[in-house]
N, C-alpha and C positions, 0 to 999 in steps of 0.2 A: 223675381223681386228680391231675389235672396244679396244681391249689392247695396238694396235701399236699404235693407234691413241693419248690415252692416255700417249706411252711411248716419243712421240713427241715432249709433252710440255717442254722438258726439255733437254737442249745442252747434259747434263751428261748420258741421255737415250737416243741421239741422237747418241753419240760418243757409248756405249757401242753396240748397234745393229748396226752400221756401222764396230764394231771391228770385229767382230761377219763375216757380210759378208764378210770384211777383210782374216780373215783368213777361210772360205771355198773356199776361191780361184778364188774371183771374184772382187779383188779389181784391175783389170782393169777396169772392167765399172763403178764400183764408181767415180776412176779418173778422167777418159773422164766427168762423166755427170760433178762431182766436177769444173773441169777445165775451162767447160763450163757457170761455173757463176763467173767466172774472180774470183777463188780461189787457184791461181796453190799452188801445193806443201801443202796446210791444210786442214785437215779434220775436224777441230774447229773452229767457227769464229761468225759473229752475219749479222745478217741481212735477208730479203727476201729472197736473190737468194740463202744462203746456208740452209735456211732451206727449201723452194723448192728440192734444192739439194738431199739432206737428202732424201726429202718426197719420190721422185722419186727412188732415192736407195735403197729406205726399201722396196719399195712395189715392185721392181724389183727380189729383194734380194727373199723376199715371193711368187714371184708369179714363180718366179726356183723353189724354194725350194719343193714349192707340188705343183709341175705342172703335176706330173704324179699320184698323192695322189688318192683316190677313195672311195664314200661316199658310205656306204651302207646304205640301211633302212631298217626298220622290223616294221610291223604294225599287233599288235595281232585281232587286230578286223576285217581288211578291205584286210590284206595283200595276198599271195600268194606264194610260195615256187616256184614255177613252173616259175616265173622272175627271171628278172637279179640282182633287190633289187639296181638298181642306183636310182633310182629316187621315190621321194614318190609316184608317182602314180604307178607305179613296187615294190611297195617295199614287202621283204619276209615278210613269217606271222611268223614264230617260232624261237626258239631261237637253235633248231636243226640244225636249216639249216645255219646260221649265224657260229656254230663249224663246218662246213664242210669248210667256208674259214678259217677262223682262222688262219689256218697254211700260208695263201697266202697273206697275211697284212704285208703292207708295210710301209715304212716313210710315215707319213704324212697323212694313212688312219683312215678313221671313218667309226665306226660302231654306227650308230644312232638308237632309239627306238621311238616309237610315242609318247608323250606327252599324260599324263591321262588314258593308258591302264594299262593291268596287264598282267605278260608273266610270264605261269604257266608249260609250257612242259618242260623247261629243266635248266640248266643253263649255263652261259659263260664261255667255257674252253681255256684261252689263252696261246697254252701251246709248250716249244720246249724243249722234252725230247732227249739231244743231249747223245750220245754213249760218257762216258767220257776216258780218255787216258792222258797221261803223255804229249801227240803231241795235244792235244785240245786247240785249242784258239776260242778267238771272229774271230779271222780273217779267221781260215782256215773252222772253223764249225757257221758261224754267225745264232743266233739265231732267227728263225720264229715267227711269231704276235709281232714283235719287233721296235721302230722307231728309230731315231735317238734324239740326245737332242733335237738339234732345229726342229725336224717335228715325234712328239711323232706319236704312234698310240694310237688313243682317241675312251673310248665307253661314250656314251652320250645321250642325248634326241634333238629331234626335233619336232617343232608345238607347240601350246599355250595347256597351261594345265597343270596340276600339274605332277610332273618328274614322268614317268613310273616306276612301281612296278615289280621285279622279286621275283615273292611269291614260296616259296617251300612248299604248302598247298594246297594241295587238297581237296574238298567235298566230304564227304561219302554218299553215295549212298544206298538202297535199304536195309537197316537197318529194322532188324526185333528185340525189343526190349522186355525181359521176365522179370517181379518182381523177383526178388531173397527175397524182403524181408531187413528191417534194411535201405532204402534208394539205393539198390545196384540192377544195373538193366544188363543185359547179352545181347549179338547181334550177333552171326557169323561173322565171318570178316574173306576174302580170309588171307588179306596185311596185315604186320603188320606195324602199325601204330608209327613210331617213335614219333612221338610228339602229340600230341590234344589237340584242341582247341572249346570252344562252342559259338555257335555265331557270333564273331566279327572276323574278320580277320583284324582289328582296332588294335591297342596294348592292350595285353587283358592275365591276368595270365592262364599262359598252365595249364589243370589239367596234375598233378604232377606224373609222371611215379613209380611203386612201384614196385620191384624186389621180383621175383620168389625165395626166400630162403629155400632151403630142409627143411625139418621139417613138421610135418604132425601136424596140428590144430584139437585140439577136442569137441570145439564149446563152452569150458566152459569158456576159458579165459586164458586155459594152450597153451602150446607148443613144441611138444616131438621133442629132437635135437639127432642123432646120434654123435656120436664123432667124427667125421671126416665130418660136417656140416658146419663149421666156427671157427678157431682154431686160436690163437694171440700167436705167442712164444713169451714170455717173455722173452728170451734171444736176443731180439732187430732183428729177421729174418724177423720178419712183420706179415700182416693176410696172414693166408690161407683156400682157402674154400676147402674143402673137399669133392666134389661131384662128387661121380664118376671117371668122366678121370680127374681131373685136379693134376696136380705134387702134392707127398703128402711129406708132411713136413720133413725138415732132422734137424728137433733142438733136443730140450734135452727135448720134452715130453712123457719121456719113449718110447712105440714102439706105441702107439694111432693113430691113422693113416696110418702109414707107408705101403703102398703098397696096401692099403685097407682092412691089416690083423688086425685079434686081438689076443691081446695077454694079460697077466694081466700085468700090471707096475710090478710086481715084480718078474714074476714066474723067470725071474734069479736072483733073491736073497735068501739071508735063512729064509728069513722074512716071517710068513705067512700071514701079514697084515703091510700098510704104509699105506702115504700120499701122494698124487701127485695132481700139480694144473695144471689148464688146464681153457683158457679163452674163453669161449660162448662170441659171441654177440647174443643178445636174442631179435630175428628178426619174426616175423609171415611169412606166405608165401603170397605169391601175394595177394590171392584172397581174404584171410583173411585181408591183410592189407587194402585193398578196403572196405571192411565191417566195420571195427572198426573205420578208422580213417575220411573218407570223406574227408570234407575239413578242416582237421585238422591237425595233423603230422604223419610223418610217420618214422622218421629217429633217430635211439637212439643217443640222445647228447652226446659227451663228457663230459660236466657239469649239465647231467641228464635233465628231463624238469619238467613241474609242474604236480606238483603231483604224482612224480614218486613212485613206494611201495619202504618205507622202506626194507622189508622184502621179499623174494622168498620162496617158499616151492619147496625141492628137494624129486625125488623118482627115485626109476629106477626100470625098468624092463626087462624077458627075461634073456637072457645071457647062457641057461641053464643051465649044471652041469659038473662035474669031479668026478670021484671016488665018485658021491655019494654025494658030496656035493654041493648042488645050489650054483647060482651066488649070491653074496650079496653087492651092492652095494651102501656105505651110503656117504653121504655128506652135505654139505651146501654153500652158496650162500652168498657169504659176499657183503655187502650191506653198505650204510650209505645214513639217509632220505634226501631224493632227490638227491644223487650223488652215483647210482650204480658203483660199482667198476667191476661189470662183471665177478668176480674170484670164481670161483666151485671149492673147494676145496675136495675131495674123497677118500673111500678107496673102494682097488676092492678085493675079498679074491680071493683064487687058484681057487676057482669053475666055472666060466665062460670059457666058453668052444665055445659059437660066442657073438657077439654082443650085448652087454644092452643098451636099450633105455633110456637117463638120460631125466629127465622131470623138467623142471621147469615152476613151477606157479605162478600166479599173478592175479589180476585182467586183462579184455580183456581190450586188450587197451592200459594198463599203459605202460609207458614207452618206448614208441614208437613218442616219442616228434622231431620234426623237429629243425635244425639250421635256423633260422630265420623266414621268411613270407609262408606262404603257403596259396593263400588264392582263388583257384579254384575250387580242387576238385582232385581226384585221379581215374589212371585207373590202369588196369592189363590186359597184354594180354596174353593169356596162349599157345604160339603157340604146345602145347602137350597138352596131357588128363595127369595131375597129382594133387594131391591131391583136388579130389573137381573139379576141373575146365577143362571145355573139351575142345580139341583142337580147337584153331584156334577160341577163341571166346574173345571177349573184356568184359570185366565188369567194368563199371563206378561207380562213387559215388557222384554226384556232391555237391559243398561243400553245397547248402541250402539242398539239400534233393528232388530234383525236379524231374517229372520223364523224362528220355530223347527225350520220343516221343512229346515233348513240343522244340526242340529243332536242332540245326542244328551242325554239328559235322565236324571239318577238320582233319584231318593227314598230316604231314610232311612226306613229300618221297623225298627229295633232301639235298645235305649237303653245298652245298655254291649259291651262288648268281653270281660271279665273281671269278673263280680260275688263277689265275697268278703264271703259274711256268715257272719256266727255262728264263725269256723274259725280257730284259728291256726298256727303256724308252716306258711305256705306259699309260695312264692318263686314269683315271674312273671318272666321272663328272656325277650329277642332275642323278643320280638313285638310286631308295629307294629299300630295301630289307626287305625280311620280313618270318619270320617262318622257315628259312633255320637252320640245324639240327648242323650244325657247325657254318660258317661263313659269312656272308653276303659277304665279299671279304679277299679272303685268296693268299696273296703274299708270294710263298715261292721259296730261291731261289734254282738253280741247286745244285744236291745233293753235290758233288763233287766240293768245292769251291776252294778247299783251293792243288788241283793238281798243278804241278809246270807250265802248261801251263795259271794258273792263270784264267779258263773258271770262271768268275764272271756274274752274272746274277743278276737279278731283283732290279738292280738300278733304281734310278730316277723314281721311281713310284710314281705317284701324284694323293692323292686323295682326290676330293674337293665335295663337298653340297652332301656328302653319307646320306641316313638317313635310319636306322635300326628300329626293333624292332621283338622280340621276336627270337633271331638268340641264337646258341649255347645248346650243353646238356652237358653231363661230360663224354663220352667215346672217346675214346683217336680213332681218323683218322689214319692210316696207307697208306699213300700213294708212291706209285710205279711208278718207275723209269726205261728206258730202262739198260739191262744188270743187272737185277734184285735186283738192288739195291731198298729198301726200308726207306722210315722215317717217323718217328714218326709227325705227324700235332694235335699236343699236347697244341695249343693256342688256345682261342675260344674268338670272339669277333663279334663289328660287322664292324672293320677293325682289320687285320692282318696285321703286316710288320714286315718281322723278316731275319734273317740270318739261314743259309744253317741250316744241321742237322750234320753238321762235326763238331770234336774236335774243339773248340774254334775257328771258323768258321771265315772266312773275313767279315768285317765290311759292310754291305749294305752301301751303298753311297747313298744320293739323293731324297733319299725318305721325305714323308712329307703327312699329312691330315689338311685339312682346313676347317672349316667350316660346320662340320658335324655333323650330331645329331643320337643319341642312345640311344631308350628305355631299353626294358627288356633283361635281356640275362635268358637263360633258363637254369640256372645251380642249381644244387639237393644235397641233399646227403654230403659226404664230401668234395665236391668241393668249399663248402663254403669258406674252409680256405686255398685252396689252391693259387698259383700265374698265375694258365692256364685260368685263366678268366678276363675278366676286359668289357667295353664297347669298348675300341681302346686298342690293344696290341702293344707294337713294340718295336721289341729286337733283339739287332746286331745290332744296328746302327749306324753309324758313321754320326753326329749331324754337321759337322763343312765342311768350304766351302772354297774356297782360293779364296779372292778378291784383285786384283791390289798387289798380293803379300803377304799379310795379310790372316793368318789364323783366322777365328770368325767364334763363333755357328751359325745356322740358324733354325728357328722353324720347328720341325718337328713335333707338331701337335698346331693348334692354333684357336681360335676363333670357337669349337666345343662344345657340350654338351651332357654330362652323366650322366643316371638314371638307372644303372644296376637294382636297388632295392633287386637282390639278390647276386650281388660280388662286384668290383670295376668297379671304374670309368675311370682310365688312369696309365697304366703300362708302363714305360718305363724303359729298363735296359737288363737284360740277360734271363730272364723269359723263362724258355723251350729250354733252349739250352743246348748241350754240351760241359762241360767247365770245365780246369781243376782252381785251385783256383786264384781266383783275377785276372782271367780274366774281363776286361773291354772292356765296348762302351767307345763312345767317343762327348763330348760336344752334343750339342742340346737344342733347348728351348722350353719349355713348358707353353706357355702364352695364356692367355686369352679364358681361359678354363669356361665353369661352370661345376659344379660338386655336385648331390643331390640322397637322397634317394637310396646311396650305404649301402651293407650290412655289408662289410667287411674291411674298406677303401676307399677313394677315389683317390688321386694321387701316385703312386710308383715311384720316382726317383733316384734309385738305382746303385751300380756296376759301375760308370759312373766317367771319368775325366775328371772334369768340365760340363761343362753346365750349367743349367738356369732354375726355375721355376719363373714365375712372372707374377703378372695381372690376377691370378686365382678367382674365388670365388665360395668357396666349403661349402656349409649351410645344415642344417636341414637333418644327414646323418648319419651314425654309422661307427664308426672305427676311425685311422689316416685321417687329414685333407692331409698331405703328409707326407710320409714315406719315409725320406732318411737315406743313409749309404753304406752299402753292401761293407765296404771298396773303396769307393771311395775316390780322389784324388781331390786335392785343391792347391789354392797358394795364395801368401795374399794379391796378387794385384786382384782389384778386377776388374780392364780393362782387364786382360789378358782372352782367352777364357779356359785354362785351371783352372779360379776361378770357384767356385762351388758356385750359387748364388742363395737364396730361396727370394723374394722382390718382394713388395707388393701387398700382394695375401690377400684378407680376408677371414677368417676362422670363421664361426660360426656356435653355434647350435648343436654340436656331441656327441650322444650317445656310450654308449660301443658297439664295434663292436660284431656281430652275433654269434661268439666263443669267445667274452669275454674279447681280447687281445689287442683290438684295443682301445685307448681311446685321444689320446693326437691330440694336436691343429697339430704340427711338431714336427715329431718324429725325430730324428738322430741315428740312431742305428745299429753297426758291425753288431752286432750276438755274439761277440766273444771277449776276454778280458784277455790282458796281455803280457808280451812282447811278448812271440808266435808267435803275430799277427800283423800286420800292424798298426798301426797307422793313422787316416786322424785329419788332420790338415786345420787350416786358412779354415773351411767353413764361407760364409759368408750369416747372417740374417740381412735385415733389412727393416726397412718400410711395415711390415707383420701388418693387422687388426686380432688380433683372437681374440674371443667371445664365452666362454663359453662351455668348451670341459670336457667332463667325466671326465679327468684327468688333465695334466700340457697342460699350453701352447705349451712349446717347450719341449721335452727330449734331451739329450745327453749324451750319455752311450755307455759302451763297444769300448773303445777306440778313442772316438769322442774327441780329445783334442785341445785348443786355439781356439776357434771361433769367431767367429768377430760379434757379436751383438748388435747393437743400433736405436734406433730409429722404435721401437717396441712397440706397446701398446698390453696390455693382459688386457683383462675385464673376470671375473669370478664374474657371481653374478644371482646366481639362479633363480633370478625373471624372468628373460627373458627367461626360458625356459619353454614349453608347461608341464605339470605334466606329471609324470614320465617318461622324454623323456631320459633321460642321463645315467640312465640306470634302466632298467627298472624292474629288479628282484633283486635292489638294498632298500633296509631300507628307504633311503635316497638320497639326488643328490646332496649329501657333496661330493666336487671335492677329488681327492688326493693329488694335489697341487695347488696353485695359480696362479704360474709364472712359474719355470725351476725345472726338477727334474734330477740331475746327479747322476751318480752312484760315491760312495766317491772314487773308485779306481781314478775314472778318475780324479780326482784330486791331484793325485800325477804322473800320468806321465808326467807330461809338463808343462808349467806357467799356470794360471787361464785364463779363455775367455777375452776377450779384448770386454770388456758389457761400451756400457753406452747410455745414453742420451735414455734409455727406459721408460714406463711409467706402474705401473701395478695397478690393481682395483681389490678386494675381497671386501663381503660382509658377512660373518660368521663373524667373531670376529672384536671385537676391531681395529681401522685401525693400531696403534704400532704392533700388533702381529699377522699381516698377512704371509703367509710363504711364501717368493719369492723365494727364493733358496731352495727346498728339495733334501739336502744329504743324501738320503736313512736312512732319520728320527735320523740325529745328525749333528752337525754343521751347521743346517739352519740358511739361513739370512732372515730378516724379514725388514720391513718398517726402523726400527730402528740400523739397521745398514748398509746398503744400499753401505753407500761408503767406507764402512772399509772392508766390507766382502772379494773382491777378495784376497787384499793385506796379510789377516788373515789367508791366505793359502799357498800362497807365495810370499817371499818379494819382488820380482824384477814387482809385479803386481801394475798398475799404479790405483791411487784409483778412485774410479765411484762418482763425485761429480755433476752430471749430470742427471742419474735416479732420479724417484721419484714417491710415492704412491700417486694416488689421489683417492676421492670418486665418483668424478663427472668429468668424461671424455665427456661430453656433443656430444656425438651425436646426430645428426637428432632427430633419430625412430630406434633405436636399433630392438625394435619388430618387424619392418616393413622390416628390413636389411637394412635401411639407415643410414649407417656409414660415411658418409660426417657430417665435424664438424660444429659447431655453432660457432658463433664469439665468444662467451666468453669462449671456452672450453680452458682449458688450455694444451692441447697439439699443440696449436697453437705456432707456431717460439720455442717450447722448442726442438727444436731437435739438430743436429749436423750444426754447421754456422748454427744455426736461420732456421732451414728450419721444417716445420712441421712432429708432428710427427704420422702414422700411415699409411695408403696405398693411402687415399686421402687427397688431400691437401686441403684446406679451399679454396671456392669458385669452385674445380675445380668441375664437373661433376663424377659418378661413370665410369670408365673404359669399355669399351663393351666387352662384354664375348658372347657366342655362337654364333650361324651360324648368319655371315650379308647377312642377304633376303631381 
């Protein structure tokens, strides 16, 4: 009660929870008691006997409301399955027996866990797989484990002690462990082990899972690939692996693959000899990748790694004959030092008559380089006897070199912490998760959203003080649905909130994350650069609330904290949905966030009409500080909730992200450029701190045009950054722009930004010939033309006599990320009406960001 207590203080909270009982249909006894402190006829007024009034209706109102509510417990240590689990001294021990009710949770019930345990048997299925139909409503099929708004069902923690853990990590057991040699040691193992971990069940880098790739290793450093191993058509079809059963390719590389036949590229031609290309990825197999790499990489870059070889040496063999004359097949491996291009290019003559083994050499090792950090160690589980590696056995590599019988080893055998499907109003509160293979808590709603009986689900889910770490891998969840309906659970985080798997799906209502915290997400391989990962996902959302009439955003994730270290930090928008173009979410805000130590990005506020980023602080991380666009939609008032507003977030400290692409303070970016395509207009920047980003402050390109920018400070100046942070396989940590880099199209579809009263700092050149505006390297504006430049584009542009270059923007401790000013700095009263300019104001405090504990 201690909320209501606090909603008290206030006639305006006094009136809205009396409306509240109002309309559930009990505003007779509000009346009578009302009436009885000589208040006939108002429910507003001031003094003792109405707030009396009040006290006694609210707590009348609450004690109907779950008077038939039902607390369960569950205590891992002490508990008992064989009770009733109402009371903690009854209360159940597993979390097994907690999904047997499941289904029988009502308004207003709880499912509590003991404070300070850890609960490893199972996970929480809250879940109402209804039969869907054209005749389907909430009303005629009401959803099970479901509450109402006002009397949610809540899972939660009870008793002193730090919020109970639902770990999907097991201890391994009775490991018998043999030298292989090179650092790499082997163990029998029934299970196979989806994740591992050494030691700590603390947050702690998984060793890194390494894939079984056909291809037979011959201990010198080579590795013989079949043709139909790993195949990339070049005609835009995609990868395909060729192993065995899996579908073989239908592009245009000749007949190599196709059905698992061979044939020579030419024999229907009159040629006795051509050329045909064909793309390797030049992958080791499991067990060899264990050996070579450790705790090093294992994953070929797209932009090669260090040290990759120049050169390949091709051979092939086998094939046998025709008529007499062997198989002959020559080729070469085009290359460029340190950026393999992967392309085998060959001739095969008429003599092959089965299969030639094509070989490509190199050093053991090379080029086998990871996307980003790797920094535990790697395993291989071989549940077969193939190449080398017998069934059903684990081989590690840990990254020192150590040997495992020194050691204690978990696996992951569960994929979520909290599963919410098909259910709405239910609240997840003070439970941490941990090691789960997917998501710590995955909200997805009924498949079937968008039927014209309107069956909507998994609203108003509310989740507050979650705290993750090491949750997520990169294979895509398939989860099942009565009537065999199936979909894709294609997000990985360590909160989920998203909309159905139907075509451009109904908008989630209601949802929102508070206050929660997220280490590592467990993402590999090319999930690097993909959008199915983040530390909090949430997509399909409808962001916006009706108060007293008034449509406004409302936060739907705020005061939390993310350190994926190897994807992002906060995605919000359409990420993993079904959708045809320009479909949109809708408003929502993103405030008071922190954001560090992401791989790929840190904020995504994409595909969205209107909404809100603001009050963020995103430091010392790689990629986009925020990334907006995705054709979203703006207006140019900036009261209204359908304005698009980024303000005052600071940004410092960002390296190029983990693939290379990521580098700017705020991004603004379509995708897509030219009338073709939509247009967004009137976004609004201002009062943004950034400091110091690979590239430009802000971008806006591919059709981002008129933006409303001022009161903005941009500092670029090398010295505040740690050596080689920014990027790190870079010459240099010379930015690519100073201040805004626009694409010059965009500056002919519309008037110029509506920029002023910003303020920007470099430190390479001369302070006249700093580059504030980069036009894709012509038409830059520099210190020295400032307030001419918009106009010098087009006439109807109101000039910037406002902006201004300085040396010394005087903050705090930049080093220290204390970007509160000093009294003599001069971004002080230089902003719009005199108000200061950058994310905090002079005198005030920095902002709170992450979980208030």
């Amino acid at each position: 009660m201690t909320y209501f207590h606090e909603a008290l203080r206030s006639n305006e909270a006094w009136y809205e929870i009396v409306s509240v009982f109002y309309r559930s249909g009990r505003g007779k006894i509000i009346s009578a008691l009302c009436h009885s402190q000589n208040h006939p006829g108002s429910l507003v007024g001031s003094g003792d006997g109405l707030r009396l009034c009040f006290y006694i209706a609210v707590l009348a109102f609450f004690a109907s409301t779950f008077a038939h509510a039902t607390v369960f417990y569950v205590n891992s240590k002490d508990g008992n399955d064989a009770r009733d689990g109402k009371s903690p001294a009854a209360a159940f021990k597993t979390l097994a027996k907690i999904n047997t009710i499941t289904p029988l949770l009502e308004p207003g019930d709880e499912v509590l866990l003991h404070a300070g345990y850890r609960y490893t048997d199972d996970y929480i299925r809250c879940e109402s797989l209804v039969g869907a139909s054209v005749l389907t409503t909430l009303s005629t099929n009401p959803p099970s484990c479901s509450g109402s708004l006002s009397a949610p069902v809540t899972f939660s923690r009870y008793s002193a002690g730090a919020d109970p853990i639902i770990d999907a990590a097991d201890p391994l057991t009775g490991l018998v462990w043999r030298s292989l040699g090179d650092g790499v040691y082997s163990t029998p193992l029934a299970t196979v082990p989806q994740k591992l971990y050494v030691d700590e069940l603390t947050e702690t880098p998984q060793l890194v899972p390494v894939p079984n790739f056909v291809g037979d290793y011959d201990g010198s450093g080579a590795t013989t690939y079949q043709p139909w191993d790993a195949v990339y058509d070049t005609a835009g079809e995609g990868q395909y692996w060729m192993n065995g059963g899996n579908t073989a390719q239908g592009a245009t590389l000749g007949v190599l693959g196709l059905g698992g036949a061979w044939g020579s590229p030419y024999a229907a031609t009159s040629v006795s000899d051509g050329s045909t290309a064909q793309v390797f990825l030049p992958k080791n197999t499991g067990l060899e990748n264990v050996k070579i790499i450790g705790g090093g990489s294992v994953f070929f870059s797209l932009y090669g790694g260090t040290d990759y070889p120049s050169t390949f040496a091709f051979s092939s063999s086998g094939g046998g004959s025709v008529d007499g004359v062997a198989c002959d097949v020559k080729g070469t491996v085009r290359s460029v030092a340190g950026k393999p291009l992967n392309t085998i290019t060959y001739t095969v003559n008429r003599g092959c008559s089965s299969v030639p083994a094509i070989k490509i050499s190199a050093a053991a090792g090379s080029g086998l380089k990871f996307f980003g950090r790797l920094d535990g160690g790697s395993f291989y589980y071989a549940s077969r006897s193939q190449n080398g590696a017998l069934a059903h056995e684990l081989y590690v590599h840990l990254a020192d070199g150590s040997n495992p019988n020194d050691h204690v080893f978990y696996a992951t055998h569960r994929p979520y912490g909290v599963l919410l499907r098909g259910v709405n109003n239910v609240n997840v509160t003070h439970i941490q998760f941990a090691h789960q293979l997917k998501s710590g808590i995955l909200s997805y709603p009924f498949a079937s959203s968008i039927l014209p009986g309107k069956y909507w689900t998994n609203e108003n889910i509310k989740i507050s003080y979650a705290t993750c770490w090491n949750t997520g891998d990169t294979v895509y969840d398939t989860i099942g649905w009565q009537g065999g309906t199936s979909r894709t659970a294609n997000l990985e985080a360590c909160v989920v909130l998203r909309a159905s798997g139907d075509l451009n799906p109904h908008l989630v209502r209601g949802n929102s994350i508070t206050d929660s915290w997220s280490g590592f997400i467990d993402s590999y391989y090319g999930s690097r650069g993909n959008d199915d990962h983040a530390n909090f996902e949430l997509s399909g959302l409808d962001g916006t609330q009706t108060i007293n009439g008034k449509v406004v955003s409302y936060p739907v994730i705020q005061y939390s904290y993310g350190r994926s270290h190897n994807t992002a930090c906060i995605r919000y928008g359409v990420a993993g949905l079904t959708r045809s173009a320009y479909f949109r979410i809708k408003g929502g805000i993103v405030r008071n966030n922190e954001c560090t130590d992401n791989a790929i990005g840190n904020i995504f506020f994409g595909e969205t009409a209107g909404g809100q980023v603001s009050q963020n602080f995103i430091h010392d991380s790689l990629g986009e500080g925020i990334q907006g666009g995705g054709f979203s939609t703006s207006v140019a008032d900036s009261s209204s909730y359908e304005a698009q507003i980024f303000d005052h977030n600071i940004i410092s400290n960002l390296g190029f992200g983990a693939t290379l692409v990521g580098y700017n303070g705020i991004d603004l970016n379509n995708g897509f450029e030219g009338i073709a395509y939509p247009y967004t207009s009137d976004i609004h920047l201002f009062n943004n701190t950034i400091v110091n980003t690979a590239a430009a402050c802000v971008t806006m390109e591919m059709n981002i045009v008129a933006t409303h920018m001022h009161d903005n400070v941009c500092i670029q100046a090398s010295n505040y950054y740690p050596s080689g942070w920014m990027c790190p396989n870079c010459s240099s940590t010379m930015n690519y722009s100073a201040g805004v880099y626009l694409r010059r199209a965009s500056l002919l579809y519309g008037k110029p930004m509506d920029w002023h009263n910003n303020a920007w700092q470099s430190q390479y050149v001369p302070e006249p010939s700093w580059i504030i505006y980069n036009t894709q390297g012509a038409l830059d504006g520099s210190c020295s033309n400032l307030v001419t430049w918009p106009s010098a584009h087009n006439s109807s542009a109101v000039l910037d006599h406002s902006s201004f270059c300085t040396a010394t923007p005087e903050f705090n401790s930049p080093t220290s990320d204390d970007f509160r000013l000093t009294s003599s700095s001069p971004l002080r009263r230089a902003g719009t009406d005199g108000i200061d300019i950058g994310a905090i104001p002079y005198g005030k405090p920095m902002f709170t960001v992450g979980p208030r504990l």
